[in-house]
N, CA, C and O of each residue as an XYZ file, in Angstrom:
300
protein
N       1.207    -20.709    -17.634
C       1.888    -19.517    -18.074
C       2.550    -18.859    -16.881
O       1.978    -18.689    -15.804
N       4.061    -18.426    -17.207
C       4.553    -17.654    -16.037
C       4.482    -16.269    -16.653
O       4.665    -15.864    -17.801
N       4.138    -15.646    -15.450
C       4.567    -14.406    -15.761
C       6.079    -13.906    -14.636
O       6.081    -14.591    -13.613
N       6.663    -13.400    -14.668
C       8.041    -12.797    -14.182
C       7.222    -11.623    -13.159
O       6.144    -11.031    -13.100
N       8.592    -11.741    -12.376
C       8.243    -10.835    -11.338
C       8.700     -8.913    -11.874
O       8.074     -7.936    -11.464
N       9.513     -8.875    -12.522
C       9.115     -7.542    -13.745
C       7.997     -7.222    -14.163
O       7.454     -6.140    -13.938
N       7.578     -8.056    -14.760
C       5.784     -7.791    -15.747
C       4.681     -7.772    -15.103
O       3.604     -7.283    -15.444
N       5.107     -8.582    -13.692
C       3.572     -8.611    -12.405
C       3.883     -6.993    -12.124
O       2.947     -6.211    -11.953
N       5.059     -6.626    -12.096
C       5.171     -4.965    -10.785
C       4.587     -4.114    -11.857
O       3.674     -3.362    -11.517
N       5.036     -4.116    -13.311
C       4.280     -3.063    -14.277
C       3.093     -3.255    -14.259
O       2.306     -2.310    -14.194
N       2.602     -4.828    -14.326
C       0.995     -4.629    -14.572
C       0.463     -4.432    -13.572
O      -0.678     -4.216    -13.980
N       0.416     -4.325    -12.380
C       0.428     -3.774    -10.954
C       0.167     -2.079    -10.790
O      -0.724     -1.355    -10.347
N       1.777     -1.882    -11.555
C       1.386     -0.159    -11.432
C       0.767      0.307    -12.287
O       0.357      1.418    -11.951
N       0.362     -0.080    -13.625
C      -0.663     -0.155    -14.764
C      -1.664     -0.215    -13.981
O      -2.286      0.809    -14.264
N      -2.468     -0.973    -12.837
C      -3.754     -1.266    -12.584
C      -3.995      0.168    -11.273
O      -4.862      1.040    -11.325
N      -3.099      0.022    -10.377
C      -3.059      0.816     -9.467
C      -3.254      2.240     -9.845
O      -3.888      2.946     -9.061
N      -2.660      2.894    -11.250
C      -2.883      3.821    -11.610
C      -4.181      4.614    -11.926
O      -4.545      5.783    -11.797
N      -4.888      3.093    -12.546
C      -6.515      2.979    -13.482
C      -7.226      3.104    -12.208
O      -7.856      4.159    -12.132
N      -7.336      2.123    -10.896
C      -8.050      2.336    -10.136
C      -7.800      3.837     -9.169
O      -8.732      4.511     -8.731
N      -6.433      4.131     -8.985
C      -6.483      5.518     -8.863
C      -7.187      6.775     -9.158
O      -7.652      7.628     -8.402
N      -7.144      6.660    -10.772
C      -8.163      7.623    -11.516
C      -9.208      7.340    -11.237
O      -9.799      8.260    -10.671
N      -9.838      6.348    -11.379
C     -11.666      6.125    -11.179
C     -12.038      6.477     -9.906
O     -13.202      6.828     -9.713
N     -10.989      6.432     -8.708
C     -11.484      7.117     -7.292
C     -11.165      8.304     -7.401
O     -11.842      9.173     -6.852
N     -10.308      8.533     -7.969
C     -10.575     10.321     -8.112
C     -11.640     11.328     -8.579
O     -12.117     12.382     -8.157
N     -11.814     10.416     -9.785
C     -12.953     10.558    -10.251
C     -14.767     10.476     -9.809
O     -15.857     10.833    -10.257
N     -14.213      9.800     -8.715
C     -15.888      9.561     -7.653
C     -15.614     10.264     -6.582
O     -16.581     10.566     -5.882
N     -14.353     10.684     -6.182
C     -14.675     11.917     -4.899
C     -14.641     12.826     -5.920
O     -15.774     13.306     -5.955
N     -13.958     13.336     -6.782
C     -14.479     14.785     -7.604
C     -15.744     14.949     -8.033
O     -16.126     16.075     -8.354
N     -16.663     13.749     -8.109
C     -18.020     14.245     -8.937
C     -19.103     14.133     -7.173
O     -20.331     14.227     -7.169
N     -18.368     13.953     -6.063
C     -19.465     13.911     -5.132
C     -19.557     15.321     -4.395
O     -20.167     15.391     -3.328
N     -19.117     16.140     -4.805
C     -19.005     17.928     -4.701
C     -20.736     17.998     -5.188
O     -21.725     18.480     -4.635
N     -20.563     17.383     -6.286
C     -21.608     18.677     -7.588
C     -23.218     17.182     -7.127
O     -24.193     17.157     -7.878
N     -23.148     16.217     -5.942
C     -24.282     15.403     -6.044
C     -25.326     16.339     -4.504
O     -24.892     16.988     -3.553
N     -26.711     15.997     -4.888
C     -26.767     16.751     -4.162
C     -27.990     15.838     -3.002
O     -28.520     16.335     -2.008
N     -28.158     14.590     -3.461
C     -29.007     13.669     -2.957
C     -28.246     13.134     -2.258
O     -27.312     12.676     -2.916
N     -28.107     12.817     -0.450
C     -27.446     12.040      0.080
C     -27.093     10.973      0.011
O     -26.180     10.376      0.581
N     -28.094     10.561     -0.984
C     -28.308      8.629     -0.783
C     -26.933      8.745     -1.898
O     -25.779      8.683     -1.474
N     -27.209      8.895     -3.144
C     -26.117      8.698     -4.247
C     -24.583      9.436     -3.974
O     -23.606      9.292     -4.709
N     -24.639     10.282     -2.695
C     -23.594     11.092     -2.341
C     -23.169      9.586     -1.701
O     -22.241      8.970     -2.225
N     -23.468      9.354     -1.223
C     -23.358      7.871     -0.037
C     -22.318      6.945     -0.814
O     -21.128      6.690     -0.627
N     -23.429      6.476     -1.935
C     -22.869      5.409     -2.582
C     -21.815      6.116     -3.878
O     -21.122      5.204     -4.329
N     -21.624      6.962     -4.321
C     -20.512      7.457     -4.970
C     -19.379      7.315     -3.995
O     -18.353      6.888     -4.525
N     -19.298      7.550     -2.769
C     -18.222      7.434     -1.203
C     -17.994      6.237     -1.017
O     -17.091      5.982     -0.219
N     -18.666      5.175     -1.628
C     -18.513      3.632     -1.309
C     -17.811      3.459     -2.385
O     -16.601      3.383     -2.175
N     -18.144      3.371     -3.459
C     -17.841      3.000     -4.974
C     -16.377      4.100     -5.229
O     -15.485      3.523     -5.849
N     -16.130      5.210     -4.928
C     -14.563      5.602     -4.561
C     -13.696      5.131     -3.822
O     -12.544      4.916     -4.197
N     -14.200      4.871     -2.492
C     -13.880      4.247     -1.672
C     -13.060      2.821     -2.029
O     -11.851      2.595     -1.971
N     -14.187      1.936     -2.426
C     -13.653      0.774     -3.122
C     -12.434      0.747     -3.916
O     -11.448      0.146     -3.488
N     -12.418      1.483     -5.288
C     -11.414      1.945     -5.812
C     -10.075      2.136     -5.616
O      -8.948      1.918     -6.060
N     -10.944      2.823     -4.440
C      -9.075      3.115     -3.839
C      -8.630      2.072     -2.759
O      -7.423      1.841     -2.697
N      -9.233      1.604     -2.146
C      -9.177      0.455     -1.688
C      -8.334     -0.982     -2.511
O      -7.577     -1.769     -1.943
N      -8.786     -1.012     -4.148
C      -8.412     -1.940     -5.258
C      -7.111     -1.432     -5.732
O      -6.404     -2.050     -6.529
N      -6.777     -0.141     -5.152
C      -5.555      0.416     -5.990
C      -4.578      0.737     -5.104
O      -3.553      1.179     -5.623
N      -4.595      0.617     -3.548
C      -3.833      0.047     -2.456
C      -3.549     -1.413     -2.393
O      -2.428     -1.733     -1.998
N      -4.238     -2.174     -2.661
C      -3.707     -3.727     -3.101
C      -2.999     -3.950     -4.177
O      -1.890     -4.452     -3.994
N      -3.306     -3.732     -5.178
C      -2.361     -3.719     -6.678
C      -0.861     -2.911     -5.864
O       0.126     -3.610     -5.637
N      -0.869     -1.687     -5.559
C       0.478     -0.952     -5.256
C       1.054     -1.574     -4.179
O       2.281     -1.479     -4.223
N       0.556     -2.296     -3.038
C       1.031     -3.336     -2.150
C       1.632     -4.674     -3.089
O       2.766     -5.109     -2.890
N       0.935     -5.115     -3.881
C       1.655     -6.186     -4.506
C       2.513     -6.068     -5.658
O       3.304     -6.957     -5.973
N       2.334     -4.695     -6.464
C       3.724     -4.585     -6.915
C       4.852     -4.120     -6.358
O       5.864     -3.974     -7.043
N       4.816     -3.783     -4.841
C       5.857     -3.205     -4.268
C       6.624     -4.606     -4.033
O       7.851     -4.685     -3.968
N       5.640     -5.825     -3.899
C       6.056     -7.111     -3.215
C       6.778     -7.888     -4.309
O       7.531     -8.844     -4.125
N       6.408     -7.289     -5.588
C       7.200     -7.642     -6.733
C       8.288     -7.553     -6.907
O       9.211     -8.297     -7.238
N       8.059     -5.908     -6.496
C       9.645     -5.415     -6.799
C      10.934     -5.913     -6.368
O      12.045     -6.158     -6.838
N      10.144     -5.971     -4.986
C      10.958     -6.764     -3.828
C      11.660     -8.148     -4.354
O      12.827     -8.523     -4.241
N      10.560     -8.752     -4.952
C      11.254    -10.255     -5.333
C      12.377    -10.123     -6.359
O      13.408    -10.794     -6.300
N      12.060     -9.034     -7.492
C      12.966     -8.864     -8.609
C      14.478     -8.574     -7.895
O      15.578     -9.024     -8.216
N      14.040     -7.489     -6.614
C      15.527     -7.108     -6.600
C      16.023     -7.980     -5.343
O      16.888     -7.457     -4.641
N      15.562     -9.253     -4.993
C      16.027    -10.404     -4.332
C      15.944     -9.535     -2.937
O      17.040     -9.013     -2.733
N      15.091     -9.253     -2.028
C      14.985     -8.996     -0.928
C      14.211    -10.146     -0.323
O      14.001    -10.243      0.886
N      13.879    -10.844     -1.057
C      13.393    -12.392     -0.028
C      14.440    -13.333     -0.158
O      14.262    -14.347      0.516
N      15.384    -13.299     -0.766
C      16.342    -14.532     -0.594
C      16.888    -14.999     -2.219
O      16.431    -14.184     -3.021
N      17.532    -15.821     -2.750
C      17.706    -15.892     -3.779
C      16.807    -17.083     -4.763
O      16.679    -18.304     -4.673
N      16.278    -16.042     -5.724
C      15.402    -17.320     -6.900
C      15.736    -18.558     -6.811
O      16.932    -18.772     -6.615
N      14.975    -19.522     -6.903
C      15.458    -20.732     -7.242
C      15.347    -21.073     -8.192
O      15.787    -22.179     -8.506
């Protein structure tokens, strides 16, 4: 199955978005934790996240790139 270099950059910024929210969502709830240890690992597990949603937005940028022929022309 191919997928096109269009449908990789949407599903890209589709994913980048999702993992966006879920790290937002783990530094906003590490305010209200009050046990270091789970403060810790809520900071890892956001962390990660956003980590997963800097790769997705790196590779649909690399998409984009291909769609609008900045590596050279399709073959």
């Amino acid at each position: 199955m191919k997928i096109s270099a269009v449908v990789s950059m949407w599903m890209c910024a589709v994913f980048a978005l999702v993992c966006f929210s879920v790290a937002g969502q783990g530094f906003m709830a590490v305010s209200d934790m009050v046990d270091p240890v789970q403060r810790n690992d809520s900071l890892g597990f956001a962390g990660f996240w956003t980590f997963l949603g800097v790769v997705a937005s790196v590779f649909g940028v690399l998409s984009w790139m291909i769609k609008e022929g900045k590596f050279g022309e399709a073959e």
